[in-house]
N, C-alpha and C positions, 0 to 999 in steps of 0.2 A: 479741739476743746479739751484741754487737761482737767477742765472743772468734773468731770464725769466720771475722772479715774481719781482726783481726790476726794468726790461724794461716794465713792464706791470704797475705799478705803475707808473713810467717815463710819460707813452704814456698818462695813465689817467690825469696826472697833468697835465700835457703842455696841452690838448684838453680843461683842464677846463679854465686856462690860454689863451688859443685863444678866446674862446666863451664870457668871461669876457670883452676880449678887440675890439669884434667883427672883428677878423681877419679871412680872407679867406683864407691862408695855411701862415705856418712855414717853413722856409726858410733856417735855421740854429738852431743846438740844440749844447750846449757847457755843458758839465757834467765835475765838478772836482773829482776825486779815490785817496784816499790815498792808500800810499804803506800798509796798515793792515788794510784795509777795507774789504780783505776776496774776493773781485771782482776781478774774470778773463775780464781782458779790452777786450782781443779777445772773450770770449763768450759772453761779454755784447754789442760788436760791432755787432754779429753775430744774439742775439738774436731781438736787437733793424730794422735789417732789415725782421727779421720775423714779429713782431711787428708794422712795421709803415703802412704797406698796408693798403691802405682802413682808413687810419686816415688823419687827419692834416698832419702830420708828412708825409707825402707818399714820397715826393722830397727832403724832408731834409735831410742833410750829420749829422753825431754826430759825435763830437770834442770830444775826452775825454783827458782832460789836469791832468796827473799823479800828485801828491802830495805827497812829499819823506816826512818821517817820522820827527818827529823832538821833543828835549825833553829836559827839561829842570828841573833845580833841586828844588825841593818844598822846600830847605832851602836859598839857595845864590842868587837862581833865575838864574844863569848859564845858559849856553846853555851845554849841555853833548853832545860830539861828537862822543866818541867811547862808540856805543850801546850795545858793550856787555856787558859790565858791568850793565849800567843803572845806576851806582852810582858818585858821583859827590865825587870830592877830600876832600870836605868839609864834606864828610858821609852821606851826605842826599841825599834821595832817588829821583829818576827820576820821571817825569811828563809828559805825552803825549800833547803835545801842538796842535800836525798836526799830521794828517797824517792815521785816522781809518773814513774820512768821505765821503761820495756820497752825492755830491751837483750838483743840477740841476745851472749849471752855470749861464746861459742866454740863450734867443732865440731870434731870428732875425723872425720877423714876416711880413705877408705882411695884413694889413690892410686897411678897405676901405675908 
């Protein structure tokens, strides 16, 4: 389960992120998942509660706001809607625009 090793990088960064801005706990953690990012959002929910004990992070809820896939054609510039194909009427092939990334969204910090 990778989700473990990317809540554990998660925790790492927001901690360096508090100390940067001398904040006394995080309040709020907001993560973006694209739909081919490979992340289970339930075990990355689950693993980020094993994770936050004893950090910053201990009282903080995490938001993970989903990111649907989306692609478009490297010849017309299109948007291609039916994915299975992946090919654009024009013959040119698809391009991932959105939707394979884990982004630390924002945090809601309490500072002093």
């Amino acid at each position: 389960m990778h989700e473990y090793s990317i809540v554990q990088a998660l925790v790492d960064r927001i901690e360096h992120e508090a100390r940067a801005r001398g904040a006394r706990s995080v309040e709020r953690v907001v993560v973006r998942i694209g739909d081919l990012s490979g992340v289970d959002a339930e075990l990355l929910q689950t693993a980020y509660l094993t994770f936050r004990d004893r950090t910053v992070c201990e009282h903080a809820p995490l938001e993970i706001a989903r990111v649907e896939a989306e692609w478009a054609c490297t010849g017309c510039r299109r948007r291609i809607r039916d994915h299975s194909s992946l090919r654009c009427g024009c013959g040119g092939a698809a391009q991932l625009l959105q939707g394979d990334e884990i982004v630390l969204e924002s945090l809601e910090m309490e500072v002093a």
